[in-house]
N, C-alpha and C positions, 0 to 999 in steps of 0.2 A: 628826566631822571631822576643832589647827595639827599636840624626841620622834624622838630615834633614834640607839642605840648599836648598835657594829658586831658580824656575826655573831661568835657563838663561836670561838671559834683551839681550844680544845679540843674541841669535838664533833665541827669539821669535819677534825681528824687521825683522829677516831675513824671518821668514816662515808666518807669519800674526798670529800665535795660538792667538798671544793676541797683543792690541791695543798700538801704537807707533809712535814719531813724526820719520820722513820719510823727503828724499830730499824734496825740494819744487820744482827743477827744474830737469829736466829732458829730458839728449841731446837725439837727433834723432836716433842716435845709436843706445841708451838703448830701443828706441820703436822699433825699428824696430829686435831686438835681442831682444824682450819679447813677440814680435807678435809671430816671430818665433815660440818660445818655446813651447808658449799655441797652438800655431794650431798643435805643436807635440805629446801634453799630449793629446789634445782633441780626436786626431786620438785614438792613447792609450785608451782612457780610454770610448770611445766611443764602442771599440769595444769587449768592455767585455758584457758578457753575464748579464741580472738581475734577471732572475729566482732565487729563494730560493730552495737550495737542499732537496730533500722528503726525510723524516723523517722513514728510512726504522723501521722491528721490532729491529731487534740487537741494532742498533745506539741508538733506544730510550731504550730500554733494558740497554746499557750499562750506558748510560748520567744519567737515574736515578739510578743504582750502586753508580757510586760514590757521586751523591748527598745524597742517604741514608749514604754512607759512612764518607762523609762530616758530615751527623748530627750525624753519632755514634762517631764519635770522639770529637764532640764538648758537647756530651752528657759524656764520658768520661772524659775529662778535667772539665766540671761541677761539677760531681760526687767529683773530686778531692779537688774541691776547698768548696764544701761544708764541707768537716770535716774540711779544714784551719780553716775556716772563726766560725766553733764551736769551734775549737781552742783558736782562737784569743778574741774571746767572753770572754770563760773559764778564760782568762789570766784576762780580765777587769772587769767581774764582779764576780766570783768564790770569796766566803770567804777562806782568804789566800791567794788568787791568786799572780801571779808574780805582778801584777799592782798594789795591796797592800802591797808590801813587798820594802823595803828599801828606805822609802821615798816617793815611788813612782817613782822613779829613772829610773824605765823601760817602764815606758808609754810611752815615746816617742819611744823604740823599737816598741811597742806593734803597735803604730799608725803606724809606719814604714810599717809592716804588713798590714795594713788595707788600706792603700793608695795603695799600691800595688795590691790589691784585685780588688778596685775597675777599676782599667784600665785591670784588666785580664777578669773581668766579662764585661764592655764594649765592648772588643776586639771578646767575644766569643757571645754578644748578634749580632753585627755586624755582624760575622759569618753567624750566623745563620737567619737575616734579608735576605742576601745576594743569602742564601741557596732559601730562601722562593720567593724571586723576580727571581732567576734563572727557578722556578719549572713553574714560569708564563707565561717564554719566548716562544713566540712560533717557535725561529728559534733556531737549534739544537747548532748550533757553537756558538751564542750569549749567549746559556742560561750555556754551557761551560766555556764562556768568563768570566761571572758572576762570576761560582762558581769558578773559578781559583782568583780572585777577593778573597774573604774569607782564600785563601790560609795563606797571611803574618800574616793575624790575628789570625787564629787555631796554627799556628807554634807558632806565639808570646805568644800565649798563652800558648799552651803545655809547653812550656821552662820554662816561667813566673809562672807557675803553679808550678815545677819542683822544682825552686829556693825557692818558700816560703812555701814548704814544707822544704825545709831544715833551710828556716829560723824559721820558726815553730819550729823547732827541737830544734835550740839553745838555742830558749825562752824556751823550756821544762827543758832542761839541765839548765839554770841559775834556774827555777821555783825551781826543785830538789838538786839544789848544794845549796839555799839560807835555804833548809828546813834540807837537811842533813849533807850540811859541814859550819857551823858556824866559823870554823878556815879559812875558806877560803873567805876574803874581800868582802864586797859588790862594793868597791868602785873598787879593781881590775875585780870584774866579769863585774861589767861595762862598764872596760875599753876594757874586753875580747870580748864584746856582740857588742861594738862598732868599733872596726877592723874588727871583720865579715863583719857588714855591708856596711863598709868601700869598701872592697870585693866583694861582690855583687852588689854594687851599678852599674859599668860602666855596667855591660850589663843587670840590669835591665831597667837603660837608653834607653839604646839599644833597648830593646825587648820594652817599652811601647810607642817608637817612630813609631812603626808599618811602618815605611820603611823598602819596601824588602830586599834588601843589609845589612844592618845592624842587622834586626832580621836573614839573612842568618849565617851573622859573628859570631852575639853572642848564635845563635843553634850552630855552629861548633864548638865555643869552649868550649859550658857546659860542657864534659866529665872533659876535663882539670880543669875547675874550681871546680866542685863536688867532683875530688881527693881531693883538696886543702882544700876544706871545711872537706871533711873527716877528713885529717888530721889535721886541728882544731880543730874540735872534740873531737879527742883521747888527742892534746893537752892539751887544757884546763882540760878536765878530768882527765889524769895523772896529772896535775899540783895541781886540789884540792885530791888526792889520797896522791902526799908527803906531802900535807901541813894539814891535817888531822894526817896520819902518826907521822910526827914530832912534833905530839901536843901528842902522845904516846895513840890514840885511834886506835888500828891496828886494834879490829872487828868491830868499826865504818866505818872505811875506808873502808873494807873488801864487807860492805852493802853497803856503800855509791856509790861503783865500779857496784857491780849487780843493783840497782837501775838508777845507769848513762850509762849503757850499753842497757837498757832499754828502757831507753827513745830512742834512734836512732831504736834499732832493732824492735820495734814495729811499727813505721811511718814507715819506709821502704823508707825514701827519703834520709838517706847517711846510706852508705852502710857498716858494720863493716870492720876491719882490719882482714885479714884473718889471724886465729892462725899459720899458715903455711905458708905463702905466696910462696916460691918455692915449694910447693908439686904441687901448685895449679900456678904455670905459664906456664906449657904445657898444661894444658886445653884449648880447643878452642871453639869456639861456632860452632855449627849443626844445620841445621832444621833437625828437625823430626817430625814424624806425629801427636805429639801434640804442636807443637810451635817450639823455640830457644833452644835448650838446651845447656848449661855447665854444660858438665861430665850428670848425673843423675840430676842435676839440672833443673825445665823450669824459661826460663826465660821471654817469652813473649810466651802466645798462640797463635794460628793458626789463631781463629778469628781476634786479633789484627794485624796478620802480612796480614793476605787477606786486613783488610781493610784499612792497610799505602799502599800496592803493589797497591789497584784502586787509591788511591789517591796521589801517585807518577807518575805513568803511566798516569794520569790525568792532571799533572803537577800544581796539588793543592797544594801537598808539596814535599819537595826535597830532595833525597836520602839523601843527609849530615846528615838532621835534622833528618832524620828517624833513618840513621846510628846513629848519636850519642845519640838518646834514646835507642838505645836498648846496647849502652856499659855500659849506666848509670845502665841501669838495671842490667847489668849482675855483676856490682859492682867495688871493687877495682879495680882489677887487669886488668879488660878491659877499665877501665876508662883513667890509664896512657897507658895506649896508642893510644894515639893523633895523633901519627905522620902510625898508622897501619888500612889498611883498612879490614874490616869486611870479613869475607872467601865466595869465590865466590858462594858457596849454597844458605848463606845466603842474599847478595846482588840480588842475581836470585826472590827469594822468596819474596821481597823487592820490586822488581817491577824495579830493576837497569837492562839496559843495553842499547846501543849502543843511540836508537831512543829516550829514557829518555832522557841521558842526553846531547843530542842535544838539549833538549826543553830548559833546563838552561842554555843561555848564560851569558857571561858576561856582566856589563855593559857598556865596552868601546868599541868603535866601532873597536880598533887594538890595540898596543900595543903603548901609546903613544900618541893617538890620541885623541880628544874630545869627551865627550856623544854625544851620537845620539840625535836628538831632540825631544821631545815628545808632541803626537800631539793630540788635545783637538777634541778630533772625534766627541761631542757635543758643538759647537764654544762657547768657553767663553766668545764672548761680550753681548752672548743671555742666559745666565746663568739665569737672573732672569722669564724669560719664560721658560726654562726647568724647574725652582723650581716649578712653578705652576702648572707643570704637573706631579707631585710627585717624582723629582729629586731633593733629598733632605738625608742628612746623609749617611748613608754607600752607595748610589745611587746616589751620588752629581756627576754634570756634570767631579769633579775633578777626581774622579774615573774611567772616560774611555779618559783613553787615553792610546796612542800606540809611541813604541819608533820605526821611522823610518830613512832609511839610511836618509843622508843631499838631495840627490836629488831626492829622493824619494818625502821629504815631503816640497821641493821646487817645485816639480814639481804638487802635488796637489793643491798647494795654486796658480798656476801660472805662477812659474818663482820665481825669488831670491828677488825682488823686493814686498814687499805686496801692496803698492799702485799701482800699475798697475796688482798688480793678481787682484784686488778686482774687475777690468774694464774686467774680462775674464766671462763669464755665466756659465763656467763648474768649477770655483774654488771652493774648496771645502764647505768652509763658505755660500757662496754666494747659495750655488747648492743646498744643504741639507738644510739650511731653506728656499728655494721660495719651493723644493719637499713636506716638513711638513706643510708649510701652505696653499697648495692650497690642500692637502690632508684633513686639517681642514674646509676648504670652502666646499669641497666635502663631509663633513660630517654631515657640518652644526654642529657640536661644537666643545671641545676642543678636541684632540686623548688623549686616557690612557699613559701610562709610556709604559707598551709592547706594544702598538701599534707603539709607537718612533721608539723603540728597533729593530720592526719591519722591518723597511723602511730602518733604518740607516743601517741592518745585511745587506741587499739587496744592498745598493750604496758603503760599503767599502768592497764587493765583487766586483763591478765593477772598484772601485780604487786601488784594491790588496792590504786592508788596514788588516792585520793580527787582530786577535779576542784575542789577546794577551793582556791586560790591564793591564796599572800599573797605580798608582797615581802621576797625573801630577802638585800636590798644592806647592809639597815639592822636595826636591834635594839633 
């Protein structure tokens, strides 16, 4: 899934992505070791093929699976955030409601909620933008490209959805503790509502920063924080139980228990304390033919796990995040643990193995070494001519770019030097806009969005430039 420092000011002098003062003078040496280089790329890159690979039936067969897939999840997480968002209503305008009770003392949770909301429903409208401008592309690995694109944002979301249903939950608990346990302070439930959120905060951060690495971090660690919230939960609730108790109402407290028990087990977003918890720690999770199971338990169906396994295998989203929705689901007892991976049935069924998770590297280029650089496959000094050709919001030039080795994406631009790549006719900048506008002269007007998409799928085939996209705005 919420994380994000700006690109390099040094790599990007180094490879030209974006514009930079540069020596002014320049020995003989340097020219003659940059002629070099470029008459080596040109050989290279001259001798790549430009045909666009034909779009067999399978390939397109499968590319729209997982964009169907892509929108059932994003129609799922909707689904989700629809009863919050009546939720959160309910709290602000409900006679009685939590927002009219103590002051008003919880409106600021309530809004807490509701800012939150709205970068979840951003995140998933983007998605689904993304989804829509993929189904347009007409080159198969481009329109891929896309919907892997949508990937940080369904993750961010799923999580972000995830959290404020639990935070939902505790606004329910204060609503019910304020109506049934009067022995128990407003000004403490305040203070209780407000270490929650305390709590939640850093990785909703996380998740609304919509940087990949960061919403990757803070999906891995939901299990673990969803425990903790649980036991919050029960906290706070045991705590208004003695203090009810000790005001000598034992069948007040008795309801006020079923009542606050209640409120969690019917959201279904933190999971109860198991009355047994060792009976219930050799249980493990199975597929079986109708989902996940623990014990006689389901805990996610078939439909749902078909379509996380296309869209892991897709490389839309990543085994982690998948893995630790389905611990969440399955509650307590699989939520601590954090540090244990899912049973290999279910990891299969998941769409995990070997070629998966070769598609998720990491982001250092070794162990020790600096990011890789990432390269604006739509040159950013021409940014306000790709805007007027409808590259713009979840399709912004900052959107495609590719993290390649350091020589790699020296060697497109040139050589290490940008002002003297700039004097080469095959550097990349330079290549793909004279290619788009003598294509527009050719056309006699402006080309569409896919028809860019088009041309550029075709040249970073010939520069071996991977269809892999991440966002090059932020760092």
């Amino acid at each position: 899934m919420k994380l994000a420092v700006a690109l390099g000011c040094v790599a990007a002098l180094l490879t030209g992505c974006t514009a930079g003062a540069g020596r002014t003078e320049v020995r003989d040496e340097a020219v003659s070791h940059y002629n070099q280089t470029a008459r080596l790329a040109g050989r290279t890159f001259s001798s790549q093929k430009t045909a666009l690979p034909t779009a067999s039936g399978p390939e397109r067969q499968r590319v729209t699976q997982m964009q169907q897939a892509l929108l059932g999840a994003i129609d799922d997480v909707k689904r989700s955030t629809g009863g919050i968002a009546a939720s959160l209503r309910q709290f602000s305008t409900g006679r009685g409601g939590l927002g009219n009770r103590a002051n008003g003392a919880f409106n600021r949770s309530i809004g807490y909620g509701t800012q939150q909301l709205q970068w979840i429903h951003g995140a998933l409208g983007a998605a689904a933008t993304l989804a829509g401008a993929a189904s347009e592309a007409e080159d198969l690995d481009m329109e891929l490209g896309i919907l892997r694109m949508g990937g940080p944002r369904l993750q961010a979301a799923m999580s972000g959805a995830a959290l404020l249903a639990a935070w939902v939950d505790f606004l329910n608990l204060a609503e019910v503790m304020l109506r049934q346990c009067p022995l128990y302070s407003a000004e403490r439930l305040v203070a209780d509502v407000n270490r929650v959120q305390k709590r939640l905060e850093p990785s909703m951060r996380a998740l609304a920063s919509l940087d990949p690495g960061h919403v990757e971090a803070a999906a891995a660690a939901m299990p673990e924080l969803m425990c903790q919230l649980t036991r919050e939960f029960q906290s706070i609730r045991d705590a208004a139980r003695v203090a009810t108790e000790r005001g000598g109402q034992i069948m007040a407290a008795a309801q006020a228990m079923e009542m606050l028990t209640l409120v969690s087990g019917l959201k279904m977003s933190l999971s109860r304390l198991p009355p047994a918890a060792p009976a219930l720690l050799g249980v493990g999770l199975v597929m079986g033919s109708n989902g996940v199971m623990m014990g006689s338990q389901l805990i996610v169906t078939t439909e749902w796990v078909e379509r996380m396994r296309r869209l892991v295998q897709a490389g839309i989203l990543s085994v982690t995040a998948v893995s630790a929705a389905v611990r969440i689901q399955a509650g307590q007892v699989m939520m601590a643990q954090t540090r244990q991976d899912l049973p290999q049935g279910v990891r299969d069924a998941l769409g995990d193995g070997p070629e998966v998770r070769a598609m998720h590297e990491t982001g250092k280029a070794g162990a020790g070494m600096p990011e890789r650089p990432r390269h604006h496959v739509l040159p950013a000094e021409f940014r306000e001519w790709f805007e007027k050709r409808g590259f713009t919001g979840p399709m912004s030039i900052d959107q495609f770019c590719v993290e390649l080795e350091m020589a790699h994406h020296q060697a497109i631009h040139g050589g290490g030097n940008w002002r003297l790549g700039r004097t080469w006719p095959k550097e990349w900048n330079q290549m793909i806009m004279s290619v788009l506008r003598d294509a527009e002269t050719a056309a006699g007007r402006r080309l569409t969005r896919d028809q860019i998409l088009k041309i550029v799928a075709r040249y970073m085939r010939n520069y071996d430039i991977p269809m892999s996209f991440t966002s090059g705005r932020t760092r």
